[in-house]
C-alpha positions as a LaTeX table, in Angstrom:
\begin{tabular}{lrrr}
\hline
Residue & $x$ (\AA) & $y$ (\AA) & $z$ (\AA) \\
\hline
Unk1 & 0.00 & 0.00 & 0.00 \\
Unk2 & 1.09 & 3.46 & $-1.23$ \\
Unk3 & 2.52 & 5.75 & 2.37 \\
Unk4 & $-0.56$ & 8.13 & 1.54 \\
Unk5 & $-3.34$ & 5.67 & 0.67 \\
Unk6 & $-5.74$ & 5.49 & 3.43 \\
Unk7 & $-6.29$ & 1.78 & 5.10 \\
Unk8 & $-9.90$ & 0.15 & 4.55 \\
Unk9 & $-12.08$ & 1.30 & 6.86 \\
Unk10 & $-10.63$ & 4.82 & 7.56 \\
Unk11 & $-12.13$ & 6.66 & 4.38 \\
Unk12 & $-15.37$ & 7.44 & 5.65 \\
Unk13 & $-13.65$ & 8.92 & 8.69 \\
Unk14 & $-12.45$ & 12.74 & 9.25 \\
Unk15 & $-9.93$ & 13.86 & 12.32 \\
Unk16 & $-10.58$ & 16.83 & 14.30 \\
Unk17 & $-8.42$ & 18.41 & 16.41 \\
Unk18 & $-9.14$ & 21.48 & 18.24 \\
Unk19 & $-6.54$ & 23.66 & 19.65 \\
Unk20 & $-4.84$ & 26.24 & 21.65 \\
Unk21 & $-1.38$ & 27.36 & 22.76 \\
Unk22 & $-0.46$ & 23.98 & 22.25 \\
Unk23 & 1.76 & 23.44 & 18.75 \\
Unk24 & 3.95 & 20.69 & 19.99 \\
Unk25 & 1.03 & 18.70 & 21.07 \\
Unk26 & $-0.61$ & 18.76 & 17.83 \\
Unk27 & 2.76 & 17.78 & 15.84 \\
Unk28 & 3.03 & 14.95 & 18.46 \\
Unk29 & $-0.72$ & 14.21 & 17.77 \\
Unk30 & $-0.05$ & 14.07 & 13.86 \\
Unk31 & 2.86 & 12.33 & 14.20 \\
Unk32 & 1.02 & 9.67 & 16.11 \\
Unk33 & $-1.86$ & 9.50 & 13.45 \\
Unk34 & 0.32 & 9.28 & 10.39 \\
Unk35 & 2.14 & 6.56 & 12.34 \\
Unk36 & $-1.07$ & 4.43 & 12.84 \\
Unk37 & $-3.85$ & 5.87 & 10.18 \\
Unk38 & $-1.25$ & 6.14 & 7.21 \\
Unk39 & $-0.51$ & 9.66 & 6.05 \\
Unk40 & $-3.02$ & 9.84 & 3.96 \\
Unk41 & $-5.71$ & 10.02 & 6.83 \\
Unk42 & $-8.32$ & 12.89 & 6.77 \\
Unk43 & $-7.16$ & 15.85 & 9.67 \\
Unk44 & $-8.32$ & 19.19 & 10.00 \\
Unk45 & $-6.67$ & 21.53 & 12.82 \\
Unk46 & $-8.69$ & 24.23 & 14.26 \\
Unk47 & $-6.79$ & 27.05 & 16.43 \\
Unk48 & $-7.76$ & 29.03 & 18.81 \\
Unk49 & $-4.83$ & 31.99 & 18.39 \\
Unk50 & $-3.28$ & 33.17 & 21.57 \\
Unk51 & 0.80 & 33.11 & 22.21 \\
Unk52 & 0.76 & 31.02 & 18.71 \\
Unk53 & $-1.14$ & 30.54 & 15.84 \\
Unk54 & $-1.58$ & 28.60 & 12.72 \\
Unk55 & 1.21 & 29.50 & 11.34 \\
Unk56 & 3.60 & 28.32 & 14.06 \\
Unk57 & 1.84 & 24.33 & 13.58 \\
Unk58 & 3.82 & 23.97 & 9.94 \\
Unk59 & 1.03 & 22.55 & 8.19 \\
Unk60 & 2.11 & 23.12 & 5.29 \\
Unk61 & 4.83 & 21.10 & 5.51 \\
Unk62 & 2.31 & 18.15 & 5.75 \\
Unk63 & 0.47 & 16.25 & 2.87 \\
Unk64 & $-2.99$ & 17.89 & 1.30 \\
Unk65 & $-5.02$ & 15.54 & 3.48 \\
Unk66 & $-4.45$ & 17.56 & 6.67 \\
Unk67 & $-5.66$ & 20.77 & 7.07 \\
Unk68 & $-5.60$ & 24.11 & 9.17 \\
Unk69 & $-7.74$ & 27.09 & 9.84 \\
Unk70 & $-7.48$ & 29.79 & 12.62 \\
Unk71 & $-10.46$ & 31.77 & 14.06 \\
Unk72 & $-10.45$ & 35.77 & 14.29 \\
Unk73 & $-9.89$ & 35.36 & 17.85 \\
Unk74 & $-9.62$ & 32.89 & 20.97 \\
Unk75 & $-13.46$ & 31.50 & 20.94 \\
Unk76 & $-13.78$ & 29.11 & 23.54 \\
Unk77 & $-13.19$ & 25.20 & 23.52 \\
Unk78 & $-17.08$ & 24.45 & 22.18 \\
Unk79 & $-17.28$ & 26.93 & 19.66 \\
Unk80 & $-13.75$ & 26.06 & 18.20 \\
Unk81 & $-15.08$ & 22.56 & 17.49 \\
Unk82 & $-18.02$ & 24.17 & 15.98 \\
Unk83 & $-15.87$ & 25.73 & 13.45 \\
Unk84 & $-13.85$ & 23.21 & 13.03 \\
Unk85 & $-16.17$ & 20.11 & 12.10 \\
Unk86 & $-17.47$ & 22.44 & 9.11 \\
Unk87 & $-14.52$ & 21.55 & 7.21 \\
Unk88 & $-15.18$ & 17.91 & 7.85 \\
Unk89 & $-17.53$ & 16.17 & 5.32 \\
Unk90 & $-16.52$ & 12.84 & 6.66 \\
Unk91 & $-19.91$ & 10.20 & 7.68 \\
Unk92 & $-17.55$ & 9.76 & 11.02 \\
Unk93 & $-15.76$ & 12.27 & 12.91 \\
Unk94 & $-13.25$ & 11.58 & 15.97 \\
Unk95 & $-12.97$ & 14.71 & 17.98 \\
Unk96 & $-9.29$ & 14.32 & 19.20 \\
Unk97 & $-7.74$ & 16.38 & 22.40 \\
Unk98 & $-4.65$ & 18.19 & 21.13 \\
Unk99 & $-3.40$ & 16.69 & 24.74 \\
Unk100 & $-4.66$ & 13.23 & 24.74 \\
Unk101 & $-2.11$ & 10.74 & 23.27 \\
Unk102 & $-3.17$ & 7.76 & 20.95 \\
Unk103 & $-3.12$ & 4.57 & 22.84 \\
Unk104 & $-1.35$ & 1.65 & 20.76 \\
Unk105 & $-4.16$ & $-0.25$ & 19.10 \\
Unk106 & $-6.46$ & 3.34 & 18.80 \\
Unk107 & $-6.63$ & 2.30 & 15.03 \\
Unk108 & $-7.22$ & $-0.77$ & 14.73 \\
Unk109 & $-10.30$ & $-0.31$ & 17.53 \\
Unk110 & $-11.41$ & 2.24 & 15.27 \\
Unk111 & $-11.04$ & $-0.03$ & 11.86 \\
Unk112 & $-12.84$ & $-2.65$ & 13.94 \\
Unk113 & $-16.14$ & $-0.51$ & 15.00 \\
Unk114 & $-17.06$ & 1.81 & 12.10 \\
Unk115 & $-17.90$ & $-1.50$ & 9.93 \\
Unk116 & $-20.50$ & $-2.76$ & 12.79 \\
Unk117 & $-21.87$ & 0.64 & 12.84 \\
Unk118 & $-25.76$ & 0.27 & 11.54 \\
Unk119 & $-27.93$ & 3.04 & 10.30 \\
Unk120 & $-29.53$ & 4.10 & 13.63 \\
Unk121 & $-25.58$ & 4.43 & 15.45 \\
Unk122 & $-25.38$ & 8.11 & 16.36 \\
Unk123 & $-21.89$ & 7.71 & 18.26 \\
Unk124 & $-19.01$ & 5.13 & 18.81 \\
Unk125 & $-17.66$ & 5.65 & 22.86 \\
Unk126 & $-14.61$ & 3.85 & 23.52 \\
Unk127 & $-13.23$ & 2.86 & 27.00 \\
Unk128 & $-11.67$ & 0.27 & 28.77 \\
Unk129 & $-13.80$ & 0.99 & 31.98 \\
Unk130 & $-17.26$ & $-0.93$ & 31.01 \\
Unk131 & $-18.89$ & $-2.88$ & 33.22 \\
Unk132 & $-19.80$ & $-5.17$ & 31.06 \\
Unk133 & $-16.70$ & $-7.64$ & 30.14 \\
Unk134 & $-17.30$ & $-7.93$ & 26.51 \\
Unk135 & $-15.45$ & $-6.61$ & 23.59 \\
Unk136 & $-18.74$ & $-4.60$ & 22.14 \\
Unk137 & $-22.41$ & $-3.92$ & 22.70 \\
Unk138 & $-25.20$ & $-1.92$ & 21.40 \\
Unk139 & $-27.08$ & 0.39 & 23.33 \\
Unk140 & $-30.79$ & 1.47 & 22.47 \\
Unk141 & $-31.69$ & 3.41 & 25.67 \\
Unk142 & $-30.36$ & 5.97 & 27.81 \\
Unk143 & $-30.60$ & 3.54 & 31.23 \\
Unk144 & $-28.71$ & 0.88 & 29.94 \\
Unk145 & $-25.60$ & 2.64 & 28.39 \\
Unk146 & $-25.56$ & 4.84 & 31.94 \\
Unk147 & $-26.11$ & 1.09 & 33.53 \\
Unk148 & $-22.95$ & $-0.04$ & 31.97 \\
Unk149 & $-20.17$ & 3.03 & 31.73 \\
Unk150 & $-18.67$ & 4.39 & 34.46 \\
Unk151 & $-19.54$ & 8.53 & 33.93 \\
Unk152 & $-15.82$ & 9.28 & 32.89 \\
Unk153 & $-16.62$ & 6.33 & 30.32 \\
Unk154 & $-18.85$ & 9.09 & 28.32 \\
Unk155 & $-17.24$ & 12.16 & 29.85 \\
Unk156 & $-14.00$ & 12.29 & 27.66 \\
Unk157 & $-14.51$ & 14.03 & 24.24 \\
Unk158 & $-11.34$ & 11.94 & 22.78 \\
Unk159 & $-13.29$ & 8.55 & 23.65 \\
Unk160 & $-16.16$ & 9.60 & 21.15 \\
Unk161 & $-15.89$ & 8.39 & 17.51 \\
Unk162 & $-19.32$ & 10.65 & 15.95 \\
Unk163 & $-21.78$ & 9.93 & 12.92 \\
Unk164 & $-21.42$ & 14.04 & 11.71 \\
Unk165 & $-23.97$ & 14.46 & 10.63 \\
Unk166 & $-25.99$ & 13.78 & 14.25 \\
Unk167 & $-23.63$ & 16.04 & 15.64 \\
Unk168 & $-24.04$ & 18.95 & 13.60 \\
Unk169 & $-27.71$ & 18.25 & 13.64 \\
Unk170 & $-27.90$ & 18.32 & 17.98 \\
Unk171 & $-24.80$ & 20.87 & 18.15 \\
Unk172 & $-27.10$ & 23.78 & 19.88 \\
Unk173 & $-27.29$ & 21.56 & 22.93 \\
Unk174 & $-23.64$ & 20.83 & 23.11 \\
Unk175 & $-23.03$ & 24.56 & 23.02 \\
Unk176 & $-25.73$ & 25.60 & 25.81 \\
Unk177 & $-24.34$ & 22.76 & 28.06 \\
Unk178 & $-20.67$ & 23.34 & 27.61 \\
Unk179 & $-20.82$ & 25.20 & 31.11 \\
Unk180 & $-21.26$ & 21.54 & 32.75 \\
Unk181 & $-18.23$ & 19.67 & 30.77 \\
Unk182 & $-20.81$ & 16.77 & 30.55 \\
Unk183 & $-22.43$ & 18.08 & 26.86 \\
Unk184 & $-21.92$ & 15.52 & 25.02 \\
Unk185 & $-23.24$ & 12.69 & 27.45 \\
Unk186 & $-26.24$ & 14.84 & 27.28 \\
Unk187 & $-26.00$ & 14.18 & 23.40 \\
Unk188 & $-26.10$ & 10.77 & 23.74 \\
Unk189 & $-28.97$ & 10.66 & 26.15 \\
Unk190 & $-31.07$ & 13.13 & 23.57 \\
Unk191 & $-30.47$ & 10.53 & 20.78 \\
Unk192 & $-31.72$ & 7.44 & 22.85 \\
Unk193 & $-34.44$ & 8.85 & 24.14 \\
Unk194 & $-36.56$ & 8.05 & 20.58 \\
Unk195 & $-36.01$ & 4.54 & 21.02 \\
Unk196 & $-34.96$ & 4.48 & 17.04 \\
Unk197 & $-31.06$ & 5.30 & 17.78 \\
Unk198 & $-28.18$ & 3.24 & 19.06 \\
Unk199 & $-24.77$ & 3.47 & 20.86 \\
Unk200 & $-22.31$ & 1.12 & 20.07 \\
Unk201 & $-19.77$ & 0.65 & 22.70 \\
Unk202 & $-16.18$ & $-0.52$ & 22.40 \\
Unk203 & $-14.20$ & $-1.86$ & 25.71 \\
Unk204 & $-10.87$ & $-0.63$ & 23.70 \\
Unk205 & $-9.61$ & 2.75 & 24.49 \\
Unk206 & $-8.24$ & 5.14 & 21.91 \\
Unk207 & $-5.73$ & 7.73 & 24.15 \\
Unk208 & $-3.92$ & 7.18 & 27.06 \\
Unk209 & $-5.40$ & 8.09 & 30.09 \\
Unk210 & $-2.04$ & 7.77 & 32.05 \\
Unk211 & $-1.30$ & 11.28 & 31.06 \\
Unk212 & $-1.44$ & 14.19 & 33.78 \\
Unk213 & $-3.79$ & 15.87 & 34.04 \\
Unk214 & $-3.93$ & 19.21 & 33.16 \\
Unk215 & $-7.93$ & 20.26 & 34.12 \\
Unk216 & $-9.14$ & 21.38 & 37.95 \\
Unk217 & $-10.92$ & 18.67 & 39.39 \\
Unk218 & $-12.42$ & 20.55 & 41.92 \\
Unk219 & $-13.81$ & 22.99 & 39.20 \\
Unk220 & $-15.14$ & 19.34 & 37.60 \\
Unk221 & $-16.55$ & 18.59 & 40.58 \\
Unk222 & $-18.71$ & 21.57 & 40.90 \\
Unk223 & $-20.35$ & 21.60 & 37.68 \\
Unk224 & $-20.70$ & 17.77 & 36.67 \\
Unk225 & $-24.23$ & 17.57 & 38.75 \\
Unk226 & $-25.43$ & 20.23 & 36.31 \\
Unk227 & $-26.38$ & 17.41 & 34.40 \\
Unk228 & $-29.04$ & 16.08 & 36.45 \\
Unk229 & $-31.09$ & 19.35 & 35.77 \\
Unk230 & $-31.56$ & 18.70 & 32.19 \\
Unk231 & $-34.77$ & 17.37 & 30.86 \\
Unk232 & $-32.89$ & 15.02 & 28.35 \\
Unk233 & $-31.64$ & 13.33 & 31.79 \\
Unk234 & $-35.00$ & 12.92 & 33.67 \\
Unk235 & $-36.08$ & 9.77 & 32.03 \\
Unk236 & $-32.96$ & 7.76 & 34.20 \\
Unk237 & $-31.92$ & 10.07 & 36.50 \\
Unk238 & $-30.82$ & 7.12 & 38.82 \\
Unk239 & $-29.15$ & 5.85 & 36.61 \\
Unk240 & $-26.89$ & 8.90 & 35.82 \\
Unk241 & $-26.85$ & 9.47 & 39.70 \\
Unk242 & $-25.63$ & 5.99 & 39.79 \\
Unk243 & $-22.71$ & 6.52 & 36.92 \\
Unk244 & $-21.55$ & 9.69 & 38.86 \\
Unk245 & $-20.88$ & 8.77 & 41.88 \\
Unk246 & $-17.84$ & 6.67 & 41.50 \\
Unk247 & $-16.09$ & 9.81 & 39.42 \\
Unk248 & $-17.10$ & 12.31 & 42.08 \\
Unk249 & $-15.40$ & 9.78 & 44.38 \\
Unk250 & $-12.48$ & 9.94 & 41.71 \\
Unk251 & $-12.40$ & 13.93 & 41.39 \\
Unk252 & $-13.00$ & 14.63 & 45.28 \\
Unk253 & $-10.16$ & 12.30 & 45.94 \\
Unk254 & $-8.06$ & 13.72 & 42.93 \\
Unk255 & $-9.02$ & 17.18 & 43.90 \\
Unk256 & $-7.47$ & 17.21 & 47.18 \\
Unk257 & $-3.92$ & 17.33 & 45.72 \\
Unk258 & $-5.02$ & 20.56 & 44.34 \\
Unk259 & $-5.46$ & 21.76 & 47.93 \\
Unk260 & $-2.59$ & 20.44 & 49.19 \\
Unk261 & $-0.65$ & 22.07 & 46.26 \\
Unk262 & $-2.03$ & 25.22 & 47.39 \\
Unk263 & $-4.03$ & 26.03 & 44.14 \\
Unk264 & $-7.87$ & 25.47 & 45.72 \\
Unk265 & $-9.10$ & 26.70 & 49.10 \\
Unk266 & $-9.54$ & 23.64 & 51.38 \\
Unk267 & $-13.04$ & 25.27 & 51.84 \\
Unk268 & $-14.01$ & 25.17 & 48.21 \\
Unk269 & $-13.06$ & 21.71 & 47.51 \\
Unk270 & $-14.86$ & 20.67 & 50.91 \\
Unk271 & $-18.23$ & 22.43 & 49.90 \\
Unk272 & $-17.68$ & 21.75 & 46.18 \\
Unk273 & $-17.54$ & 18.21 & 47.03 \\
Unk274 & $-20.73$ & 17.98 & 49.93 \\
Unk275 & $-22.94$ & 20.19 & 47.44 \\
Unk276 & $-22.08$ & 17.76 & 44.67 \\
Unk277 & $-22.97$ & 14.64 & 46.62 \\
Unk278 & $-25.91$ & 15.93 & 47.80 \\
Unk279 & $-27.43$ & 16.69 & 44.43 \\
Unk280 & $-26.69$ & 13.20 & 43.30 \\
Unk281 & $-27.98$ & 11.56 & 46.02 \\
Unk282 & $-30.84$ & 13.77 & 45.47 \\
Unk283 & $-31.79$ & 11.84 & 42.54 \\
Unk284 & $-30.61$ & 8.25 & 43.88 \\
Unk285 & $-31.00$ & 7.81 & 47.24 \\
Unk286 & $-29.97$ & 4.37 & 47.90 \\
Unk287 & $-26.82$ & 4.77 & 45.41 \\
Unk288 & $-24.63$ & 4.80 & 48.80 \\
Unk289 & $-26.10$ & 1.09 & 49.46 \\
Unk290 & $-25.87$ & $-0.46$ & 46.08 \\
Unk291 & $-22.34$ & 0.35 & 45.83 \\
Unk292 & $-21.83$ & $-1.26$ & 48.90 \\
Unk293 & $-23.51$ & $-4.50$ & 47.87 \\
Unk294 & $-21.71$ & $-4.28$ & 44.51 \\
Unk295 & $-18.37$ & $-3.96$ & 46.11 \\
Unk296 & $-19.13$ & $-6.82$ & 48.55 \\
Unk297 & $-20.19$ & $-9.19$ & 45.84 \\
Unk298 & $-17.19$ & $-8.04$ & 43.72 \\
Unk299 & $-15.19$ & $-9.11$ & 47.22 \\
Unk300 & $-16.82$ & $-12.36$ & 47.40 \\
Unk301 & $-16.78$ & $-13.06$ & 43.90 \\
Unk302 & $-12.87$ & $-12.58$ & 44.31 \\
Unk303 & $-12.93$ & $-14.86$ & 47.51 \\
Unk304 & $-14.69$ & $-17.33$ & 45.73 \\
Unk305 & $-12.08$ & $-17.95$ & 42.77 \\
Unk306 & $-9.44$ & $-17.67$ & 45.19 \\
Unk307 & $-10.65$ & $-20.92$ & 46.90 \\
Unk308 & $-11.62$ & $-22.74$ & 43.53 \\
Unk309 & $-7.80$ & $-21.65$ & 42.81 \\
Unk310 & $-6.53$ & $-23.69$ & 45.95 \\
Unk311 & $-8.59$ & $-26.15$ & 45.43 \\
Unk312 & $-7.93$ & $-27.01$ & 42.15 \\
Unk313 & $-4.24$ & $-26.97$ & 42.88 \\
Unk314 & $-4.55$ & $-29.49$ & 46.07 \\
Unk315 & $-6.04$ & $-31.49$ & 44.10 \\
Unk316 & $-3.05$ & $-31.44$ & 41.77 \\
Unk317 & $-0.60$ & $-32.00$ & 44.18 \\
Unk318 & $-2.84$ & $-34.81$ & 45.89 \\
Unk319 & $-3.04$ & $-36.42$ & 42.14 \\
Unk320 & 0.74 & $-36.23$ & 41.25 \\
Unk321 & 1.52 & $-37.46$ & 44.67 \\
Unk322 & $-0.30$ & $-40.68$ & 44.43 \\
Unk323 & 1.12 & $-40.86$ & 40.78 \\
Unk324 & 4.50 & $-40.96$ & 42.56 \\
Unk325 & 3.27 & $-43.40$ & 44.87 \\
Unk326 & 1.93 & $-45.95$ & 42.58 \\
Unk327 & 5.30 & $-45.76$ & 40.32 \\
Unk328 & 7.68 & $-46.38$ & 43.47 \\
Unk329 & 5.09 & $-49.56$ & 43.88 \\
\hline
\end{tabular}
């Protein structure tokens, strides 16, 4: 295959990468795509100027198939990817962090799901955090993908591979929630709720989540229960109650680095933290308990294998013991 071909499977698929202040994470980022798409895959870089531009990103050092424009000034995160999907005719679009690094097999996941996309698959979400311990699933309602996914499952914009033209169409309520950082889990919720649309959901991640990160948790903290406000949410608000509460246990644990580092009030992250479990538990009172019979059955499940384990191996030893025995006979 020709260096600038594009692999089967990638052609109905566009790259997107939104950006700001950040031009030796996007070379990394292309570098990383060329090495694992081919250089021939679809990219288009949007910038937000600031201390650099578009000019400083050397795209035109690049092949025809990756592409830059720069907005008249710094626009915001959500409206940068706004602008930046319009240059995208792609059926698929993978809204990539200029921050989040590829993980090693990000392609081939990718190659893999787009074929066993059907008609009524509004988004791909990749993650290696499902509950359920299979390599793919479809979801058809809002309850059961929220059932399954731990919230930061859904949360990260780099995990979401996107039929476009869904996107575009439902884009006015990813701007209006971009306040809550949880928009485009509201997206997903909006297209289940006909009962005509599907998720399909890959237990494969495509970046590394190893990375540091670079975004307050506290500040996550605060606004991620925004999300339980929203009519689109209503219909399994226990359920979303339920898939928040282990990453508010995440971010309140994460987010006290941030006041020993100095950077938050210990106030702030202490009432940031209270206010946020109280909303959730709000809307799923007995969330406390079932994660307490979950992680007990989780425990005995592990007990359990543990004693087949030493079982199974007394019996081995018992067996090649006699063996011996009846030999020295």
């Amino acid at each position: 295959m020709n260096q600038f071909e594009v692999p089967d499977g990638f052609n109905d698929l566009g790259i997107l990468i939104p950006t700001w202040d950040r031009p030796e994470e996007v070379r990394l980022r292309l570098d990383e795509i060329a090495g694992q798409f081919g250089k021939g895959q679809r990219v288009h870089v949007q910038v937000n100027p600031g201390q650099y531009g578009l000019d400083d990103l050397c795209l035109s050092q690049m092949t025809p198939e990756i592409t830059g424009a720069e907005n008249d000034a710094n626009v915001g995160f959500i409206a940068n990817i706004m602008y930046g999907i319009t240059h995208l005719s792609e059926e698929w679009v993978w809204i990539l962090g200029d921050d989040d690094s590829l993980s090693p097999e990000c392609a081939v996941a990718i190659s893999k799901a787009i074929p066993l996309a059907s008609e009524s698959t509004i988004a791909i979400v990749f993650n290696q955090w499902s509950r359920k311990l299979i390599p793919h699933y479809r979801c058809t309602d809002g309850v059961e993908l929220l059932e399954n996914s731990l919230f930061g499952d859904l949360l990260f914009i780099s995990a979401t591979v996107w039929r476009r033209s869904y996107f575009i169409k439902k884009i006015d309520l990813f701007i209006d929630l971009s306040c809550s950082r949880s928009s485009q889990v509201a997206l997903l919720l909006e297209g289940l709720g006909n009962g005509k649309s599907e998720v399909l959901r890959f237990r494969s991640p495509l970046i590394d989540y190893r990375q540091v990160h670079r975004w307050s948790r506290v500040s996550f903290v605060q606004r991620i229960p925004k999300i339980l406000m929203l009519d689109v949410s209503k219909p399994c608000k226990a359920s979303l109650a339920y898939s928040l509460y282990p990453q508010w246990l995440w971010a309140t644990q994460s987010g006290y680095h941030e006041v020993c580092e100095g950077s938050v009030k210990w106030s702030v992250w202490f009432l940031s933290s209270i206010t946020a479990l109280i909303q959730i538990h709000c809307h799923n009172p007995w969330i406390l308990a079932r994660q307490l019979r979950e992680t007990t059955q989780l425990h005995a499940f592990r007990e359990r294998n543990k004693l087949r384990t030493h079982m199974a191996q007394s019996k081995l030893l018992i067996r090649n013991a006699l063996a011996g025995f009846r030999r020295g006979e």
